[in-house]
NUZAVO-390293 format. One record per residue: residue in one letter; chain; z, x, y of N, C-alpha, C in turn. Coordinates in Angstrom, 2 decimals. Layout:
! NUZAVO-390293
<"A" "A" <Z X Y> <Z X Y> <Z X Y>> ...
//
This chain:
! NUZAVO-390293
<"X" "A" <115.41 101.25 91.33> <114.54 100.37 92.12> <113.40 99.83 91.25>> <"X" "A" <113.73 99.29 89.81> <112.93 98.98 89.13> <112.22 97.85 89.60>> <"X" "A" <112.83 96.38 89.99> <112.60 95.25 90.62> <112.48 94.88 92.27>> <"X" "A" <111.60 94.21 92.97> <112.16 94.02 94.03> <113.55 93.23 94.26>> <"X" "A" <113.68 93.44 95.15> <115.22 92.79 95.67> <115.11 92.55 97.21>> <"X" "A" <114.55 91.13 97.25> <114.31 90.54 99.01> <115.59 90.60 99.43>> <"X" "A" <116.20 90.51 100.24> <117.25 90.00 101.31> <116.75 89.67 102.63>> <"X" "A" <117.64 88.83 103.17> <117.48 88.50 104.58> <117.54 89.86 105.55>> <"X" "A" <116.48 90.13 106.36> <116.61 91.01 107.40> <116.84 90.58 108.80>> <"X" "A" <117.81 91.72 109.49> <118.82 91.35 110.73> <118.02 91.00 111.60>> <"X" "A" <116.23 91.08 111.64> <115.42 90.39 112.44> <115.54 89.01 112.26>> <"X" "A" <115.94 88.76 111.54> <114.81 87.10 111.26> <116.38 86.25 111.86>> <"X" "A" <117.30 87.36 112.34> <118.44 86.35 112.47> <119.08 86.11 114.25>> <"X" "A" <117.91 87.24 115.10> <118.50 86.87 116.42> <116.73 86.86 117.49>> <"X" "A" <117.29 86.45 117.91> <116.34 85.87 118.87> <115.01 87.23 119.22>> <"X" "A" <113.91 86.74 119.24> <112.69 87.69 119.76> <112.45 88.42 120.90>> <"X" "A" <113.41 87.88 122.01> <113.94 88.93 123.38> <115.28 88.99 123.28>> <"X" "A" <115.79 89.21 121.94> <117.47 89.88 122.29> <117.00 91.54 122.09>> <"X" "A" <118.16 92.36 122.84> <118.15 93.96 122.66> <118.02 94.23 121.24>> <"X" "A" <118.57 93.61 120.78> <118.41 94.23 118.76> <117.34 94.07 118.29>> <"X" "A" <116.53 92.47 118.66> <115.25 92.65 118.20> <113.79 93.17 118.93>> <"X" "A" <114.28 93.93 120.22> <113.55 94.99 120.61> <113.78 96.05 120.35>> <"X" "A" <114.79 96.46 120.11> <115.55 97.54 119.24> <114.34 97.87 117.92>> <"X" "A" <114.54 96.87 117.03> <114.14 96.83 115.65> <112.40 96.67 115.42>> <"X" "A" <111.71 96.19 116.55> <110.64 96.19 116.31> <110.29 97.41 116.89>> <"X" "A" <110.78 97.92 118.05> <110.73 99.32 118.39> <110.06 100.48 117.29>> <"X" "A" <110.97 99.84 116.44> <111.30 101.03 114.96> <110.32 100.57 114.43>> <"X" "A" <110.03 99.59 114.09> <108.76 99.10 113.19> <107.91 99.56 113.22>> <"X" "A" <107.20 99.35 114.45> <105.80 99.92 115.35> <106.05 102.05 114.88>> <"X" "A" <107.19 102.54 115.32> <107.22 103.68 115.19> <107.03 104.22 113.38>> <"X" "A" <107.59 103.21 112.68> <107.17 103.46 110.92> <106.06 102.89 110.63>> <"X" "A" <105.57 101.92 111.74> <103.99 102.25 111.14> <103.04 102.86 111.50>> <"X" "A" <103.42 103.44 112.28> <102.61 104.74 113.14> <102.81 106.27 112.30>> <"X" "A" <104.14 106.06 111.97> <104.46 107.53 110.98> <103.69 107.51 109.75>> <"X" "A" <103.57 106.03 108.95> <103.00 106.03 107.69> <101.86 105.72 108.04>> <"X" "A" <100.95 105.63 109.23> <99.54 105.38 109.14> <99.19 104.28 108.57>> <"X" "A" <100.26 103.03 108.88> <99.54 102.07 108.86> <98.32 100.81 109.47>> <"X" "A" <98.81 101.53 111.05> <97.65 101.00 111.26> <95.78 101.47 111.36>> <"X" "A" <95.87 102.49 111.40> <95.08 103.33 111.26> <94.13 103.17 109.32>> <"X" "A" <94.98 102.84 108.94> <94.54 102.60 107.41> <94.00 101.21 107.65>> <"X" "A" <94.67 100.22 107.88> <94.30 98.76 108.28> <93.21 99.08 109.00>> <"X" "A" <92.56 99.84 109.94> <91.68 100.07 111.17> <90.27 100.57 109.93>> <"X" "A" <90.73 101.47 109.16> <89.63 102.00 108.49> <88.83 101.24 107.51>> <"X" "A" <89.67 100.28 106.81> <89.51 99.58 105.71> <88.56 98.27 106.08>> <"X" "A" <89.69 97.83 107.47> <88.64 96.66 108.00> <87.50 96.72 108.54>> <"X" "A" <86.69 98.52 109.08> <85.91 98.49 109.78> <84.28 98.99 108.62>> <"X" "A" <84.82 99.24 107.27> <84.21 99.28 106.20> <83.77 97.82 104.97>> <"X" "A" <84.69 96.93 106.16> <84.44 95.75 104.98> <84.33 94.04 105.50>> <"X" "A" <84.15 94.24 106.81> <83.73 92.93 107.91> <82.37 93.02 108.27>> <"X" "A" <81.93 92.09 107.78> <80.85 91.64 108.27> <80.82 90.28 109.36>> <"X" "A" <79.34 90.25 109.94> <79.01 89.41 110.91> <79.96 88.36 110.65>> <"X" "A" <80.12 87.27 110.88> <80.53 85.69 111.07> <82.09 85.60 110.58>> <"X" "A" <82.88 86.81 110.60> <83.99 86.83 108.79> <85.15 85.98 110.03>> <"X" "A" <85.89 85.35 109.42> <86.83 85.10 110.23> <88.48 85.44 110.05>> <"X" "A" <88.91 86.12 110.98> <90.03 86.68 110.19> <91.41 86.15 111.01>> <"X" "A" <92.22 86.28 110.22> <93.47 85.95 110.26> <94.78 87.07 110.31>> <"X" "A" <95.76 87.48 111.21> <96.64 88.30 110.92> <97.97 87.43 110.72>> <"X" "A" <98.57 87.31 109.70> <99.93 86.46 109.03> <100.96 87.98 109.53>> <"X" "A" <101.80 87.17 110.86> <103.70 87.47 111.08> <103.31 88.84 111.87>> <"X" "A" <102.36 88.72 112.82> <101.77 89.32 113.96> <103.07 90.37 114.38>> <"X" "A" <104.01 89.75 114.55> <105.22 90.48 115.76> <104.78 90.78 116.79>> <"X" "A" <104.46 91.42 118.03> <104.76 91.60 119.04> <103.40 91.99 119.21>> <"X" "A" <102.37 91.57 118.43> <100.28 91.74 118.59> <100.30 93.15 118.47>> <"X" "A" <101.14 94.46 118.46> <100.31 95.67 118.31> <99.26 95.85 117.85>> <"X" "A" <98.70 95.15 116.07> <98.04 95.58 115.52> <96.51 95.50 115.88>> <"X" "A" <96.70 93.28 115.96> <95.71 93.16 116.43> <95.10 93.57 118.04>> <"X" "A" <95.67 94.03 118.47> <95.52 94.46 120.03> <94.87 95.52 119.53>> <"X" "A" <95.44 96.92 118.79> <94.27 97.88 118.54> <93.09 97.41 118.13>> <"X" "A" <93.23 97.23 117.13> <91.83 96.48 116.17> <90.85 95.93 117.23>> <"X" "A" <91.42 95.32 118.34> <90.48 94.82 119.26> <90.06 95.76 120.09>> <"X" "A" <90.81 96.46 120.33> <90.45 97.42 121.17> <89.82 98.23 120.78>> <"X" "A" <89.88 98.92 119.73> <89.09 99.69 119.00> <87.61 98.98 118.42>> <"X" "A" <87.34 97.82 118.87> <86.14 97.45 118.28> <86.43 97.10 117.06>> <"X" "A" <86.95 96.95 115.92> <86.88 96.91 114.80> <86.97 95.17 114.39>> <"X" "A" <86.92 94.49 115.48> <87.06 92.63 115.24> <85.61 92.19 116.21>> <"X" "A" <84.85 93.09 116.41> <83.91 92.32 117.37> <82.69 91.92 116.28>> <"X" "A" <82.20 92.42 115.28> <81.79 91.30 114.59> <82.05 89.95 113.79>> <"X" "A" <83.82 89.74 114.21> <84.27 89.06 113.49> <83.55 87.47 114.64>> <"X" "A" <83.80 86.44 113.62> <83.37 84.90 114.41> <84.70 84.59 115.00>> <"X" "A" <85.63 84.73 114.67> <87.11 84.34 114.68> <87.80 85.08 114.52>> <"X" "A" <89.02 84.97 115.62> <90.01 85.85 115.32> <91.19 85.12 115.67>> <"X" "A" <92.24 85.49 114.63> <93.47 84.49 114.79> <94.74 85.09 114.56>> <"X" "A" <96.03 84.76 114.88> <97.04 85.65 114.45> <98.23 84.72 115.03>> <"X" "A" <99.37 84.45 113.72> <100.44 83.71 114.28> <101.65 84.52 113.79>> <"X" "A" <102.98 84.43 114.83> <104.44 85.08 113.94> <105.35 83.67 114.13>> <"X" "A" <106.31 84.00 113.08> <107.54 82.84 113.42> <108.41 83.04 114.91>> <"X" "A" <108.53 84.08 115.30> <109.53 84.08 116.51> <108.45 84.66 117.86>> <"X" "A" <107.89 85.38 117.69> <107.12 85.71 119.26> <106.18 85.10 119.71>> <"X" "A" <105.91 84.74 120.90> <105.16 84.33 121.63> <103.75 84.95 121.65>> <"X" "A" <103.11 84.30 122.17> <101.36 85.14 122.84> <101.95 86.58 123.56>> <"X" "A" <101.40 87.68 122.99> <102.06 89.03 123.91> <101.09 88.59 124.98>> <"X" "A" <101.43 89.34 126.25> <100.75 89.52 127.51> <99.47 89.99 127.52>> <"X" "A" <99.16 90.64 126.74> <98.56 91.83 126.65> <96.74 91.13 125.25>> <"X" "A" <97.65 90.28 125.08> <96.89 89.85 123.60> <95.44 89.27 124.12>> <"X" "A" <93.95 89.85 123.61> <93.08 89.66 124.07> <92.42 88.41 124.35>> <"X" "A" <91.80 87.57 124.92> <91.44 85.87 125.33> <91.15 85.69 124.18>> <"X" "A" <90.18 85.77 122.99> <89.45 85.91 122.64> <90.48 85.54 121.11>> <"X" "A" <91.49 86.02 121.20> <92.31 85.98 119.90> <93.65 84.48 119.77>> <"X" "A" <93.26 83.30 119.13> <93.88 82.53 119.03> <95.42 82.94 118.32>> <"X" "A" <96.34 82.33 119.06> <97.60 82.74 118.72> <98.90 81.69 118.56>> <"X" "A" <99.40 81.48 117.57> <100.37 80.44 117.19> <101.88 80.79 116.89>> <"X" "A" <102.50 80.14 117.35> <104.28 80.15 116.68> <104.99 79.42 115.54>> <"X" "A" <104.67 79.87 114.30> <105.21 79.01 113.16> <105.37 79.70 112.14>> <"X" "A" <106.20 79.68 111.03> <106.26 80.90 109.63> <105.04 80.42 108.79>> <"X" "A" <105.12 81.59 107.93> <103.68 81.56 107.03> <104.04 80.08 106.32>> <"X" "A" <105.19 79.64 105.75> <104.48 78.31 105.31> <104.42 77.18 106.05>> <"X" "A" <104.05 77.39 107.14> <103.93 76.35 108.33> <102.71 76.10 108.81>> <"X" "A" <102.06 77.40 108.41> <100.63 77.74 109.23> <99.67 76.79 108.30>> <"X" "A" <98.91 75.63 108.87> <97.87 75.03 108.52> <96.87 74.78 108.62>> <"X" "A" <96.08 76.61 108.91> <94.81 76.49 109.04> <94.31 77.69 108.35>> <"X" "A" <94.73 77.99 107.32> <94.31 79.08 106.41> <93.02 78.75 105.74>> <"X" "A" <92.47 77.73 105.70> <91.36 77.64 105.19> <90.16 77.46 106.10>> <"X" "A" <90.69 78.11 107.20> <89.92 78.53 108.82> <88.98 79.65 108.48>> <"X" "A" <89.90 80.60 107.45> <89.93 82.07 107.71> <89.74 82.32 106.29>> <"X" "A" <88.42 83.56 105.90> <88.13 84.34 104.91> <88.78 85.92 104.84>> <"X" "A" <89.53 86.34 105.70> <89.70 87.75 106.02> <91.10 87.43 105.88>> <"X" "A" <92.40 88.03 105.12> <93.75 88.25 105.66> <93.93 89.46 105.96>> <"X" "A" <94.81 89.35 106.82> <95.10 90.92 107.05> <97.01 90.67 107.62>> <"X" "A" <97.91 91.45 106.51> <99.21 91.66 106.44> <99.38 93.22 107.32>> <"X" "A" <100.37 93.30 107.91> <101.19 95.07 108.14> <102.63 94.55 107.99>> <"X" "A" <103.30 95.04 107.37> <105.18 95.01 107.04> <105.75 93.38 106.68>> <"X" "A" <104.78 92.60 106.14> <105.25 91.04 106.22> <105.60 90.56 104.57>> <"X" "A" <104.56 90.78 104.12> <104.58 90.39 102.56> <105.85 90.65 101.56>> <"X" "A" <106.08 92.09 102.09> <107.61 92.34 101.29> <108.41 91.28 101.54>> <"X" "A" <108.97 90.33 102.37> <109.76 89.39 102.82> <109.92 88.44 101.91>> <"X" "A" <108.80 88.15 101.13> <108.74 87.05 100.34> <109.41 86.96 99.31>> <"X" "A" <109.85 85.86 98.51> <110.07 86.03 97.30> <108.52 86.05 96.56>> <"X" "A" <109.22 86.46 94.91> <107.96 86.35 94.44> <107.21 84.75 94.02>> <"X" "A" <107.98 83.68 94.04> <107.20 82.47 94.11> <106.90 82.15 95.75>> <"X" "A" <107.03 82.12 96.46> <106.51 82.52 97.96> <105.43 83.18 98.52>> <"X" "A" <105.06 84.45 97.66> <103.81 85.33 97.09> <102.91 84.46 96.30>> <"X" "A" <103.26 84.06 95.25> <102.27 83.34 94.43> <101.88 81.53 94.88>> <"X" "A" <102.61 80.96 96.31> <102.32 79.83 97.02> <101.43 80.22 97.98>> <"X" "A" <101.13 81.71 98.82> <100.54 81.91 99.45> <99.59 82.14 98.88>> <"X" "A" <99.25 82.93 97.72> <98.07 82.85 97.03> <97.37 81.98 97.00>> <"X" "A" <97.76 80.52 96.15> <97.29 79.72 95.71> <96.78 79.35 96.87>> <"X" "A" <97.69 79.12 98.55> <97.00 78.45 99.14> <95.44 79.59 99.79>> <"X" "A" <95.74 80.33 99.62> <94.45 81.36 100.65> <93.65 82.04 99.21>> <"X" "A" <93.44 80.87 98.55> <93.10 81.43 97.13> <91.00 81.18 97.51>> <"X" "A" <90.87 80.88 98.81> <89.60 80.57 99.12> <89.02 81.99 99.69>> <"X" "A" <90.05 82.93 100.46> <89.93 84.29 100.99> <88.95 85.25 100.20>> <"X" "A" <88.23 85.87 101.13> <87.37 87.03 100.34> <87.81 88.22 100.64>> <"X" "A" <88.82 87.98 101.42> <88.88 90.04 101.69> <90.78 89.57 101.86>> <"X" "A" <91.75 90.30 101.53> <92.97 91.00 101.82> <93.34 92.40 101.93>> <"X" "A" <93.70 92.46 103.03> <94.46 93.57 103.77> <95.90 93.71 103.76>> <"X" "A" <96.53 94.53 103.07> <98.31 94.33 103.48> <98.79 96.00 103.91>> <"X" "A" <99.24 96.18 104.32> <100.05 97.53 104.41> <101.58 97.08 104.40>> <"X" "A" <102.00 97.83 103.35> <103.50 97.08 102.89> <104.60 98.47 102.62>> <"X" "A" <105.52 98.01 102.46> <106.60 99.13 102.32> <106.55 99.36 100.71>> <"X" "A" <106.45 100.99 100.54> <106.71 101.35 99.35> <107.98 101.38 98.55>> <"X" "A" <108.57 100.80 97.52> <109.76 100.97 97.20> <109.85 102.09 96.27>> <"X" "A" <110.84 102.99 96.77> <110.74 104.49 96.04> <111.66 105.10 96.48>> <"X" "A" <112.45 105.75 95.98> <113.54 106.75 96.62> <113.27 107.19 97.55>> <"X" "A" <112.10 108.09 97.23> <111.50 108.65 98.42> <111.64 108.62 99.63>> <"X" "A" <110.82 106.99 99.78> <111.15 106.11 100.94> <112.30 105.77 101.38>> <"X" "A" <113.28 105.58 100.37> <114.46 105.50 101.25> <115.24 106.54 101.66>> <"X" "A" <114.57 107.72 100.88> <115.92 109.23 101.69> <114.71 109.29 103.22>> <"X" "A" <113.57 109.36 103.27> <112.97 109.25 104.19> <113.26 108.41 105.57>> <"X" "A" <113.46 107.44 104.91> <113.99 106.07 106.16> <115.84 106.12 106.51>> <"X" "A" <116.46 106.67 105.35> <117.78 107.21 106.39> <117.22 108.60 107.02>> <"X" "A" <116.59 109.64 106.86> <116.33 110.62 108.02> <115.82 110.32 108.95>> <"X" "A" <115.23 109.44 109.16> <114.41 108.73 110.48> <115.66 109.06 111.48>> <"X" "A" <116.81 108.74 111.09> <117.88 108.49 112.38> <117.50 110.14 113.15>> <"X" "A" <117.24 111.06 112.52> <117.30 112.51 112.95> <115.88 112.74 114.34>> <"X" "A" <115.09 111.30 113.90> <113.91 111.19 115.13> <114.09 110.26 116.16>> <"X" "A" <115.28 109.62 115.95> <115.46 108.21 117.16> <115.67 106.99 116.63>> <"X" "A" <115.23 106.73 115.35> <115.56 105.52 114.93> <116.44 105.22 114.15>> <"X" "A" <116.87 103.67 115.21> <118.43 102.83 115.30> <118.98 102.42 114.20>> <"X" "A" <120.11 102.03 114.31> <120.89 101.87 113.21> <120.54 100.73 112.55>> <"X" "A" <119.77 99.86 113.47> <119.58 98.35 112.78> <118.54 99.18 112.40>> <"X" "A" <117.29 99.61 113.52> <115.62 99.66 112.70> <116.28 100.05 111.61>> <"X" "A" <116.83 101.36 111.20> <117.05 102.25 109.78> <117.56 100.64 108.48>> <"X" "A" <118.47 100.05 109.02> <119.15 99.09 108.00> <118.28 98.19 107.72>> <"X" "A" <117.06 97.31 108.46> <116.46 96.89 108.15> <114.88 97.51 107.39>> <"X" "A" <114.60 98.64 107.96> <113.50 99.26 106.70> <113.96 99.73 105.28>> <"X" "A" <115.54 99.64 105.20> <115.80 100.06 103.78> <116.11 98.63 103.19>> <"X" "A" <116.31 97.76 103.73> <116.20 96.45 103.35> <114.67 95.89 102.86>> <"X" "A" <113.42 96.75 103.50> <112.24 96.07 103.58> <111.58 96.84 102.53>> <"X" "A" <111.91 98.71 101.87> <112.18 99.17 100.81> <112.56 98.47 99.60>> <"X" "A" <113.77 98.17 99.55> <114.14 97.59 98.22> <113.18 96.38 98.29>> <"X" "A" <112.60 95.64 98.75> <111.75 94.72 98.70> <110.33 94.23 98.16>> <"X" "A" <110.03 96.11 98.84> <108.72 96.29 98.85> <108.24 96.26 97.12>> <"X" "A" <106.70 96.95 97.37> <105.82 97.32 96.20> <105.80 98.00 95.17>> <"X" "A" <105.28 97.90 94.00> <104.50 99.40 93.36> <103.78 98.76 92.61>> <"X" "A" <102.80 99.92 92.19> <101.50 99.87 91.30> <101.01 98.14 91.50>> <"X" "A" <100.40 97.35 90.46> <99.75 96.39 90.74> <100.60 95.22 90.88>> <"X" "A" <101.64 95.63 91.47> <102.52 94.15 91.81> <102.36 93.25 92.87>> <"X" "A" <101.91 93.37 94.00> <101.44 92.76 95.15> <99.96 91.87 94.70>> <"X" "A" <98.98 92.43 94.43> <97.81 91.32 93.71> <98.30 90.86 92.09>> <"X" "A" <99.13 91.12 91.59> <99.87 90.32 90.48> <100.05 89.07 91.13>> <"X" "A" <100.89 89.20 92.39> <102.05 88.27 92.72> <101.00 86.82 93.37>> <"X" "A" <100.17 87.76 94.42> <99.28 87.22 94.74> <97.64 86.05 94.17>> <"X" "A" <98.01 86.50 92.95> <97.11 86.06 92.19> <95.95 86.41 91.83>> <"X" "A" <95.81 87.87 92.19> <94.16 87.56 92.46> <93.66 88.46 91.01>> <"X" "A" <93.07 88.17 90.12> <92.30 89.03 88.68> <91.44 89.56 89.19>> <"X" "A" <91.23 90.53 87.80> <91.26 91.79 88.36> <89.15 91.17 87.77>> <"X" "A" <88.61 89.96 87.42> <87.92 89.87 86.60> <87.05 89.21 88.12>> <"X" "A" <88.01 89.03 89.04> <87.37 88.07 89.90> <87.31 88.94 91.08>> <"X" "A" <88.02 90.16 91.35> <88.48 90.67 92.54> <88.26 92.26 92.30>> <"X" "A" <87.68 92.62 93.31> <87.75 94.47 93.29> <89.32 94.67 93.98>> <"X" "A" <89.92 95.18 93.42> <90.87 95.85 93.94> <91.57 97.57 93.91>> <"X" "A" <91.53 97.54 95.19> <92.77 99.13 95.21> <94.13 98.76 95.76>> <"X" "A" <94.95 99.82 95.20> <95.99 99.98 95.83> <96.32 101.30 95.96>> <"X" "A" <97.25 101.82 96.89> <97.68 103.12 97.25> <99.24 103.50 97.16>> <"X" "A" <99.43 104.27 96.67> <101.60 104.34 97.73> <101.09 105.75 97.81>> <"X" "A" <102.10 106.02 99.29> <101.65 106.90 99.86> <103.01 107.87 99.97>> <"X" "A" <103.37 108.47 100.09> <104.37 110.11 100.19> <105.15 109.32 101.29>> <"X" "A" <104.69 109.10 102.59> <105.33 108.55 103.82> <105.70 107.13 103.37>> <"X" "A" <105.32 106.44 102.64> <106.43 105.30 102.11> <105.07 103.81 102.46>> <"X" "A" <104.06 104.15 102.36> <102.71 102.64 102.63> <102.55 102.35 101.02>> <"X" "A" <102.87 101.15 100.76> <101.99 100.58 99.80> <100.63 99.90 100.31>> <"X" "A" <99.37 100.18 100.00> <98.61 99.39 100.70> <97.61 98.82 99.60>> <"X" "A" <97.03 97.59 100.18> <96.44 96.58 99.01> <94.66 95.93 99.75>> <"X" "A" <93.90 95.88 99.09> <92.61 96.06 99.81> <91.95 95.32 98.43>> <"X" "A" <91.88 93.81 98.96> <91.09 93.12 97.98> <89.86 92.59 98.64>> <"X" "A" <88.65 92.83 97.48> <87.69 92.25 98.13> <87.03 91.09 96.87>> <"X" "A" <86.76 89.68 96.71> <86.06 89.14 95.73> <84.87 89.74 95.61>> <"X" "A" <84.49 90.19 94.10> <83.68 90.54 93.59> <82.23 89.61 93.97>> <"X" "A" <82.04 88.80 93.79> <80.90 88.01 94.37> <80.84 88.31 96.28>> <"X" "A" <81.17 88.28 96.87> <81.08 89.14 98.26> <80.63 90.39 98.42>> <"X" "A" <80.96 91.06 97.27> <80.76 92.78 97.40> <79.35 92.71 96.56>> <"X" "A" <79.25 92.09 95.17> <77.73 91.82 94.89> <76.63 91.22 95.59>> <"X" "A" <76.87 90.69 96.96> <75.85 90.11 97.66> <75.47 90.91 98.64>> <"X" "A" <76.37 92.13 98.72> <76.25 92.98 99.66> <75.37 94.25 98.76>> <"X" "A" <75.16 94.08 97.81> <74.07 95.08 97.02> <72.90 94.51 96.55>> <"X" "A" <72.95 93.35 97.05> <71.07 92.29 96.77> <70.28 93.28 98.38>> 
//
């Protein structure tokens, strides 16, 4: 698993209320609950938003995330809050307060709305010139958030035992699809563009299978120590 290796996943190929793709997001929500992804996303953002920030969540799925985040307080100093996926609708549930759109990331034309990104399970999808078009365009952003799939053995003897807790044959086929895809070490802000001269960055991979990526521009974080 030296390289990534995207493929098409069995989501992106049937409809957003068929059984499979409630099936599969089912599983999603449940691997990012196992790897603490949202909870990491929850901690990171509530250490690094300030007043007026306006943020953006890119390939939402079904609003879990941002629905916590709201709920938990962690977006109420934000000025803006926004979040679009290619196939789902406004969830029911999704707070007034949170603008919500239907179109894929290179469709979306209001990224220069928004200083805050914030990714959970999306970024792996990309190719790597797809990565480095999204850059360029959100190359105005001061803060990124991703929680991404780690690519690692690990992760994948991990994600075939999942079946031993409930999860389906698609969820399982499509997280080892989203594995070979995924991260390591500084490849995600490589891809992304962002230097290391211009940008504080961490990254993490985690045992449970999170790559996670937490950029902040250096001129943002120095104005916050005047």
């Amino acid at each position: 698993m030296q390289i990534r290796n995207v493929q098409p996943e069995q989501l992106d190929s049937v409809p957003y209320d068929d059984e499979v793709a409630r099936r599969i997001h089912r599983d999603i929500y449940r691997f990012n609950q196992l790897m603490g992804n949202f909870r990491w996303t929850s901690n990171v953002l509530k250490n690094s938003l300030r007043p007026g920030d306006r943020v953006l969540e890119i390939a939402a799925g079904r609003g879990q995330l941002i629905q916590r985040l709201h709920k938990e307080g962690e977006l109420i100093k934000a000025g803006r809050v926004a979040a679009f996926d290619a196939a789902c609708p406004r969830p029911p549930d999704c707070p007034s307060d949170v603008e919500w759109s239907v179109c894929r990331a290179e469709e979306f034309t209001d990224y220069a709305d928004f200083n805050v990104i914030i990714s959970c399970h999306f970024l792996h999808q990309l190719e790597d010139s797809a990565l480095h078009s999204l850059g360029h365009i959100c190359s105005h952003v001061d803060v990124w958030i991703a929680a991404e799939p780690r690519r690692h053995l690990l992760a994948t003897s991990l994600c075939r035992a999942s079946a031993l807790i409930g999860m389906s044959r698609d969820g399982i086929g499509d997280g080892l699809t989203s594995i070979r895809a995924g991260f390591r070490k500084q490849e995600l802000p490589q891809l992304l563009g962002l230097q290391k001269e211009h940008w504080q960055l961490e990254t993490n991979e985690t045992l449970l299978g999170r790559y996670g990526l937490f950029a902040e521009r250096k001129s943002r974080k120095e104005e916050t120590c005047i």
